[in-house]
Short mmCIF file of the C-alpha atoms (twelve columns), coordinates in Angstrom:
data_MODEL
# 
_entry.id   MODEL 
# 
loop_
_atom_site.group_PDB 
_atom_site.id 
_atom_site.type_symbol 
_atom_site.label_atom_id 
_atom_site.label_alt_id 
_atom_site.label_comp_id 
_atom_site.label_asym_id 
_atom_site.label_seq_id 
_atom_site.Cartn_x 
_atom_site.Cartn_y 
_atom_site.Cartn_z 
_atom_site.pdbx_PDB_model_num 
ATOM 1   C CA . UNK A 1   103.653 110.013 87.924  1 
ATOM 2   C CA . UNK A 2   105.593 107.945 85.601  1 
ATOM 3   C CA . UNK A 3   108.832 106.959 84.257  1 
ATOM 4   C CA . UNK A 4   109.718 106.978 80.316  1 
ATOM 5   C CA . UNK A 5   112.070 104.585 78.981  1 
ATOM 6   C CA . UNK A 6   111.576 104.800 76.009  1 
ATOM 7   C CA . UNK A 7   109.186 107.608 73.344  1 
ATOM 8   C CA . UNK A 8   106.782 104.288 72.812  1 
ATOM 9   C CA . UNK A 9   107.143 102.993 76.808  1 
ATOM 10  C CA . UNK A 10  105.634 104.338 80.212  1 
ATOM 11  C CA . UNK A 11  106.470 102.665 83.428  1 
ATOM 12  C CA . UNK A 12  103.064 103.402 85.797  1 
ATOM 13  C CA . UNK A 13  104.738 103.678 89.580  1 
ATOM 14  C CA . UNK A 14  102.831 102.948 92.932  1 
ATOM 15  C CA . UNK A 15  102.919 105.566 94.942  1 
ATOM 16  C CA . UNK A 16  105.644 103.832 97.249  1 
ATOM 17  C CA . UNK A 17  107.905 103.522 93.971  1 
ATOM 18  C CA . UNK A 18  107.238 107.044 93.327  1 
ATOM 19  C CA . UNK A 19  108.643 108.130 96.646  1 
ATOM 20  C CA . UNK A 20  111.622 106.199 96.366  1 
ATOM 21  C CA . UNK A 21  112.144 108.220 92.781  1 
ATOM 22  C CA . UNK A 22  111.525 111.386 93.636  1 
ATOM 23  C CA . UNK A 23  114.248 111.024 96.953  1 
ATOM 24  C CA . UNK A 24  116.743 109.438 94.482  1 
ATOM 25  C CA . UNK A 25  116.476 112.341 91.863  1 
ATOM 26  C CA . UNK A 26  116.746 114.536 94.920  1 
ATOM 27  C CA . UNK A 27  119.791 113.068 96.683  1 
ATOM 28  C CA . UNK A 28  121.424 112.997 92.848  1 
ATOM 29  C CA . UNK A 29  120.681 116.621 92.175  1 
ATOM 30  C CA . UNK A 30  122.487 117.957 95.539  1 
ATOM 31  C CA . UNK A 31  125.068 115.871 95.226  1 
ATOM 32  C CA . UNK A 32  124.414 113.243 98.380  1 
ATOM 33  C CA . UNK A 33  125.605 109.936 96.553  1 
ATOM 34  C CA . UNK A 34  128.887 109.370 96.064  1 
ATOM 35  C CA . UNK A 35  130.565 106.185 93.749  1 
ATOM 36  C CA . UNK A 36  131.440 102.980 95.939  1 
ATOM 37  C CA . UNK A 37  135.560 102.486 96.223  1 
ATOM 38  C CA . UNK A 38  136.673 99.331  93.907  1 
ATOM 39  C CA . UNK A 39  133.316 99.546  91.849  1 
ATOM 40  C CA . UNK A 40  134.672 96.578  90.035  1 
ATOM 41  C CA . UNK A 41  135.677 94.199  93.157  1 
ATOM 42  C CA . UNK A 42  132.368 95.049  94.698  1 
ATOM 43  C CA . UNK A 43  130.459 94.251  91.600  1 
ATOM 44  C CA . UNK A 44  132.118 90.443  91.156  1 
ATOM 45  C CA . UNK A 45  130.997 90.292  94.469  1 
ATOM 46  C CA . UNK A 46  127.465 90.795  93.865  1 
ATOM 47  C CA . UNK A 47  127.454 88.553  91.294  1 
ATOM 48  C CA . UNK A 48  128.994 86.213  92.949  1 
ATOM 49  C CA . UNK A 49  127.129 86.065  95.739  1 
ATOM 50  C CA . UNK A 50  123.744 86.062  93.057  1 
ATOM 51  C CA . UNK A 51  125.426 82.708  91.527  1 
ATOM 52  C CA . UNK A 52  125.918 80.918  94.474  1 
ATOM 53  C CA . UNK A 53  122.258 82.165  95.722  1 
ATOM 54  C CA . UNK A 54  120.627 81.758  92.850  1 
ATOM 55  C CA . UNK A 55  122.328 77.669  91.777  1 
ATOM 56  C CA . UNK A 56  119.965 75.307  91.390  1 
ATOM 57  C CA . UNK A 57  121.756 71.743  92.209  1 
ATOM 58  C CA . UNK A 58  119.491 69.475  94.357  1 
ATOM 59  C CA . UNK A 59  116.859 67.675  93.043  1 
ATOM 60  C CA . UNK A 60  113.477 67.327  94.445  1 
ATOM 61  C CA . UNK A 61  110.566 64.785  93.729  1 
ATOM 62  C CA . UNK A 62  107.649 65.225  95.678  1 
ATOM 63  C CA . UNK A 63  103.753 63.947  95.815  1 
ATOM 64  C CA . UNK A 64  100.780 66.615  95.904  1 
ATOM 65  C CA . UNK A 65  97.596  66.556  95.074  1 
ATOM 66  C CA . UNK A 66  96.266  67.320  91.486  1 
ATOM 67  C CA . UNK A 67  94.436  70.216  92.553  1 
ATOM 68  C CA . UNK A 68  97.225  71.688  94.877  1 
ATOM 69  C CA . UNK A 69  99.341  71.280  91.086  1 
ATOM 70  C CA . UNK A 70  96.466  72.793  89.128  1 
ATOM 71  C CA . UNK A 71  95.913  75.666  91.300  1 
ATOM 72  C CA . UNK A 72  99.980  76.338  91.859  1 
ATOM 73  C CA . UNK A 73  100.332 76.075  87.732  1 
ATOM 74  C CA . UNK A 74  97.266  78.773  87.528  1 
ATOM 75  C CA . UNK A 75  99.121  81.221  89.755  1 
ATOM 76  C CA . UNK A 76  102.316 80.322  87.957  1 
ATOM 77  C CA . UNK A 77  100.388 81.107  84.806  1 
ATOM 78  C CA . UNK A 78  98.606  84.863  86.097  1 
ATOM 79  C CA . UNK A 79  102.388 85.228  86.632  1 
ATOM 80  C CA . UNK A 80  103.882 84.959  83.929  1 
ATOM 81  C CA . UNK A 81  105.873 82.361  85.483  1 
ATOM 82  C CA . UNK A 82  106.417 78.397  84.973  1 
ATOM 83  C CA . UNK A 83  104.703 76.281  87.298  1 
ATOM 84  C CA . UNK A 84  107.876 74.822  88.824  1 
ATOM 85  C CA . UNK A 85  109.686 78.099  88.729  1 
ATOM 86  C CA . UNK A 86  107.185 79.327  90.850  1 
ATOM 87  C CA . UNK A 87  106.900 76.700  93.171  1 
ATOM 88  C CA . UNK A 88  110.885 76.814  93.408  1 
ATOM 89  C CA . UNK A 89  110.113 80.678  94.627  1 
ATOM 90  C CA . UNK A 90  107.963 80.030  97.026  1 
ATOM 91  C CA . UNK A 91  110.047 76.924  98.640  1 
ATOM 92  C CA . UNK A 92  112.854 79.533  98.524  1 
ATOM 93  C CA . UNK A 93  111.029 82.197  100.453 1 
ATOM 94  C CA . UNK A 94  109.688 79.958  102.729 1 
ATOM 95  C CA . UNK A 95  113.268 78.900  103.657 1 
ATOM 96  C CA . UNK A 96  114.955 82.107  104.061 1 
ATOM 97  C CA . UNK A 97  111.916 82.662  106.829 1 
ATOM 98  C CA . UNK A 98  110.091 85.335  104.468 1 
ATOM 99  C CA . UNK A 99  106.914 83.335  105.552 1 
ATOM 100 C CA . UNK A 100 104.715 83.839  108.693 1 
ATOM 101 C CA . UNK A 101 104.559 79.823  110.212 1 
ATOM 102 C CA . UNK A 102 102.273 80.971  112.976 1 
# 
């Protein structure tokens, strides 16, 4: 199944994605979700827990090899991504532990 956005746009969803759709349209249609108390305080929040998260204020030099770079730039590049962007991303989810170290 998929999701319009827009006449011109279709958003393809795994099946996973899907799921998670089809149990939000049905919670919605009988009624099961209810607004969150001080919308407003708990959105600042958010954000400014995203800020302080997301702040980029050390700077890092580092050696690696030129193919390590050339192969982390190609990723970076089927991504979509800048290289150092990327590489940012995964030193970030190797730090919060997202990474098996085994």
């Amino acid at each position: 199944m998929s999701i319009k956005k827009d006449p011109k746009e279709t958003i393809k969803l795994s099946s996973e994605e899907q799921e998670l759709s089809d149990a939000l349209e049905l919670a919605v249609d009988k009624g099961c979700l209810t607004s969150i108390p001080n919308l407003d305080k708990e959105r600042a929040f958010a954000k400014k827990a995203a800020r302080n998260t997301l702040r980029k204020d050390a700077r890092v030099n580092l050696r690696i090899s030129s193919l390590d770079l050339e192969r982390l730039k190609q990723r970076a590049a089927y991504k979509g991504l800048p290289y150092q962007t990327y590489i940012a991303g995964i030193l970030h989810e190797f730090a919060a532990g997202h990474f098996d170290t085994k």
